[in-house]
N, C-alpha and C positions, 0 to 999 in steps of 0.2 A: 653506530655501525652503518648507516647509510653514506649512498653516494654523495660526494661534493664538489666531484667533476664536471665537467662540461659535455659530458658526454648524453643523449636524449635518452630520454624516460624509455623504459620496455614497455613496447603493446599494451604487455598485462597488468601492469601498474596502472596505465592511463584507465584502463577498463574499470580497475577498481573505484579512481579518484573521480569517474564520471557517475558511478552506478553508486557512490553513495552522495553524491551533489546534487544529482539530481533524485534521489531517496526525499533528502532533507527538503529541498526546495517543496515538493509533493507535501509531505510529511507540516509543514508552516501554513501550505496553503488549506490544509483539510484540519487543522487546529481552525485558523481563523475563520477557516467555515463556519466550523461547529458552533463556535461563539456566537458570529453574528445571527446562526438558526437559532440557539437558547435561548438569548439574550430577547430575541421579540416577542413582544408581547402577547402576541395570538397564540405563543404556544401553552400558555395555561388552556386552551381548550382542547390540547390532546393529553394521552392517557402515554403523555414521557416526562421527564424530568430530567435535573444534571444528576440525579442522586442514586435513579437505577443503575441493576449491580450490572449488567449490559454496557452502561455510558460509564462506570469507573474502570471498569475491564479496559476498555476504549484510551483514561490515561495514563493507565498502569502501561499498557502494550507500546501508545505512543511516548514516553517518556523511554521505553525499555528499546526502542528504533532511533531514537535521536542517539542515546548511549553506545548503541550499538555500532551506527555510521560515524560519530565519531572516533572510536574506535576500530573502525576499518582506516580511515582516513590518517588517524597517527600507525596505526602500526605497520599502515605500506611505507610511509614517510619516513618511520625511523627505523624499520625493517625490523620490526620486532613480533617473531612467530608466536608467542604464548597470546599476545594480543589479539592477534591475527586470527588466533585458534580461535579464541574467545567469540570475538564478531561473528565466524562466520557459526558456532554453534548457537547462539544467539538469536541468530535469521531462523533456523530451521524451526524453534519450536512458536516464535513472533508467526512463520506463516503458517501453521496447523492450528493454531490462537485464530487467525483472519477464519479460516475456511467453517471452524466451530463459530465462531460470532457471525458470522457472514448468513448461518443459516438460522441461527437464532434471530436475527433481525429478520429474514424472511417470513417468519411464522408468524413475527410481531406485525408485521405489514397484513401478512392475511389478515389476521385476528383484528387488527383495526378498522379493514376493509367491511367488514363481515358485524360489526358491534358498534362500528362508527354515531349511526343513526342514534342509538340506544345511549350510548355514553353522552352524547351532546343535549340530548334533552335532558336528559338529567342533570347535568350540571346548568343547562338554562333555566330548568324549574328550581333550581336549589339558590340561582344566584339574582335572578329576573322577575321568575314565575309563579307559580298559588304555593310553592314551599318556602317562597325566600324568606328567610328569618331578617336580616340585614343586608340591605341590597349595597353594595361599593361601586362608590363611583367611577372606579377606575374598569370596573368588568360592562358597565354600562356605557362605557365612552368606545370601551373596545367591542363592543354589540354592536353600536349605533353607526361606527365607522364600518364592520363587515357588511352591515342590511346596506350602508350606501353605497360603498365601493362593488359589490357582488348582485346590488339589485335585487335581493334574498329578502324574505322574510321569515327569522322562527327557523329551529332547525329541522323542522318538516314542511314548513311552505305554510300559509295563506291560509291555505283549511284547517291544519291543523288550530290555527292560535288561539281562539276562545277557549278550544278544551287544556291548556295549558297555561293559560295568561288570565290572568285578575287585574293587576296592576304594575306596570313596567316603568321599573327605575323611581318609585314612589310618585309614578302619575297614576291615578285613578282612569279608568277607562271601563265605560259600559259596550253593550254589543254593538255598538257600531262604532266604534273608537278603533282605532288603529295606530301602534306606534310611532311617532312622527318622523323617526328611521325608515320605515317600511313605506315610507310617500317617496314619489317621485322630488318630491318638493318639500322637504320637512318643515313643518310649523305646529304650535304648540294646536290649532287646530284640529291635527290629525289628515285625514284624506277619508274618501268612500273607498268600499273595499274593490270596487269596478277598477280604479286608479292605484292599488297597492300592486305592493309585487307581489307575485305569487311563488315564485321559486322558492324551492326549501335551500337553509345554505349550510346544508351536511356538506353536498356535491363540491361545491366549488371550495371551501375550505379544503379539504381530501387533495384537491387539484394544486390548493397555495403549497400544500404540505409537499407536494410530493415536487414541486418548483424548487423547493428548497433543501430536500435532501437528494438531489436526482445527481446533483454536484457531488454531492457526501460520497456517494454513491461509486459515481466514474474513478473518481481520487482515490478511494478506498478499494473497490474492486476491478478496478481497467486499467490501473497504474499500478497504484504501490503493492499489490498483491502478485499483480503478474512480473514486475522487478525482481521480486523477491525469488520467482519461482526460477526465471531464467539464470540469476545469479546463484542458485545453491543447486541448480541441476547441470545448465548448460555451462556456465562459465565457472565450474568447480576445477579445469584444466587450466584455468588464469592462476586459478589460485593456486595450484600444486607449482605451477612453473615460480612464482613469487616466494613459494615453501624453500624451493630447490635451490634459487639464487641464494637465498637467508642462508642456506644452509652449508651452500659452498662456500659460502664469505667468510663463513668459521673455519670451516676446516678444508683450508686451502691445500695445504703439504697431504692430508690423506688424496683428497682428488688427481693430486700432479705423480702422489704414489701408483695407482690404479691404473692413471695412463700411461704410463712409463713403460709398468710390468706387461702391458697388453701387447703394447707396440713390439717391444723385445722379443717376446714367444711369440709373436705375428713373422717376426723377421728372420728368426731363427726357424722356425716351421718354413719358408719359403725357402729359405735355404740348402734345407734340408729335402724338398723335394724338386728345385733345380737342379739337384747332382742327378737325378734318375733317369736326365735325359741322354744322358751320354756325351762320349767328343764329337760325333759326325758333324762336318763344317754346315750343313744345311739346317740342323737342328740349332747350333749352335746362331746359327743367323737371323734363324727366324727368333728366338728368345732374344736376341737383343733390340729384336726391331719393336716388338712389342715390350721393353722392357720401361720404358716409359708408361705407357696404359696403365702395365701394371703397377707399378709405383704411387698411380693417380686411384688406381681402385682399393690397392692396399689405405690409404691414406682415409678414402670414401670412408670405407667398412672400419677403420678406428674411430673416426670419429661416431658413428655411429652408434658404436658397442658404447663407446665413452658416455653419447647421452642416454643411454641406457643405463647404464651404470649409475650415472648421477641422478636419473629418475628415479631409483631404488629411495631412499630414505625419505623422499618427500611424499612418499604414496601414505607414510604411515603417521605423518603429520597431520591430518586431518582427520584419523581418525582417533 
């Protein structure tokens, strides 16, 4: 049922084939985001995973937005309303889904902010520290690489680490032993504690964290959420006008009915009260001087009842 003429795209078509291209392109780039934040390895030391029901929500919703833009995008192209309808009720409940998860991550951020300290020591004491049952190489490579890149020591700092540390990564260490991470210079030596870092690396971890979801973030609530909102509030009149076309294209013969009958009782009512002027030649002259205008206004005010008219049946398409 779509056009295959050579005639240009309407406005509101483009509006549409723009506002789900650029959906999807957003929608690729905040998938590949998310991967490469999961996939690093420093995230086994926050209190997220791929498994929380927060982060399946996340590919239920984006799977249910890729479905959805594709389905804008075929059913302007093939001018097919039921699809149409489909997409755009689709979007409405995908953005009250953002605005609910948008505030459930906010809580999760406080609550991390606020527990951070507490959770990291604990997983340093259970993986490092006087509780580690079996220490894994791969948590101590990822230690030894934070204490050097962040100049940290320990996830409270420098003072804290005797009352937490016995033995780090199966090296034995007495009270003046220091991780060989926590040296400016690391060697199986150790350093004095004058020359260690002192910094705790809750802080600066917190600061990696929030580097990495700051993106998640913009994409997720400064793009694809505000898209979402312009397009099912503001540009809900793109859409009706695209209902309306669809809907003409079917039923061409009632539309050409409608204007026919209008025009008729338009010309026959004008008719009918040109007789009231009477014969005097002055009246009669001045009606023909302006009888041109009026032909141009009659013509204005049809066509206008006309899209009025035709705006009728698309209002109730959307809902």
């Amino acid at each position: 049922m779509h056009n295959t003429g050579t005639k240009s795209t309407p406005h509101y078509r483009v509006w549409v084939y723009c506002f789900n291209s650029i959906m999807l392109v957003l929608q690729v780039l905040f998938v590949f985001s998310a991967w490469r934040v999961f996939r690093h390895e420093w995230m086994i030391l926050f209190p997220f995973s791929a498994t929380d029901l927060s982060v399946i929500y996340l590919y239920v919703a984006f799977s249910l937005q890729f479905f959805a833009c594709l389905c804008g995008i075929w059913a302007v192209y093939r001018s097919n309303r039921y699809v149409l309808r489909l997409f755009y009720m689709l979007l409405i409940p995908l953005m009250l889904g953002d605005m609910f998860i948008g505030l459930i991550w906010a809580i999760r951020f406080r609550l991390l902010h606020l527990n951070y300290s507490n959770f990291l020591t604990s997983l340093w004491t259970e993986q490092v520290g006087i509780n580690a049952q079996q220490v894994t190489t791969s948590f101590c490579d990822i230690w030894d690489d934070i204490q050097q890149s962040y100049q940290c020591c320990g996830p409270l700092g420098f003072e804290q680490l005797p009352h937490l540390l016995i033995n780090y990564c199966g090296q034995q260490l007495n009270g003046t032993m220091i991780p060989p991470s926590c040296c400016p210079q690391p060697s199986l030596d150790g350093c004095s504690a004058e020359s260690a870092f002192q910094l705790a690396c809750d802080k600066p971890l917190l600061k990696w964290y929030h580097s990495q979801a700051d993106l998640l973030s913009i994409i997720g609530y400064w793009c694809l959420f505000p898209l979402k909102l312009i397009f099912v509030v503001v540009l809900r009149q793109e859409l009706a006008e695209i209902f309306l076309e669809i809907y003409k294209e079917g039923n061409q013969e009632l539309f050409r009915h409608w204007a026919d009958d209008y025009q008729a009782n338009r010309t026959d009512s004008n008719d009918a009260n040109g007789s009231d002027y009477g014969n005097g030649s002055d009246i009669q002259d001045d009606h023909n001087g302006t009888s041109e205008n009026d032909s141009h206004k009659l013509l204005a005010q049809t066509q206008s009842v006309q899209f009025r008219i035709e705006m009728t049946p698309s209002e109730t398409d959307l809902t």
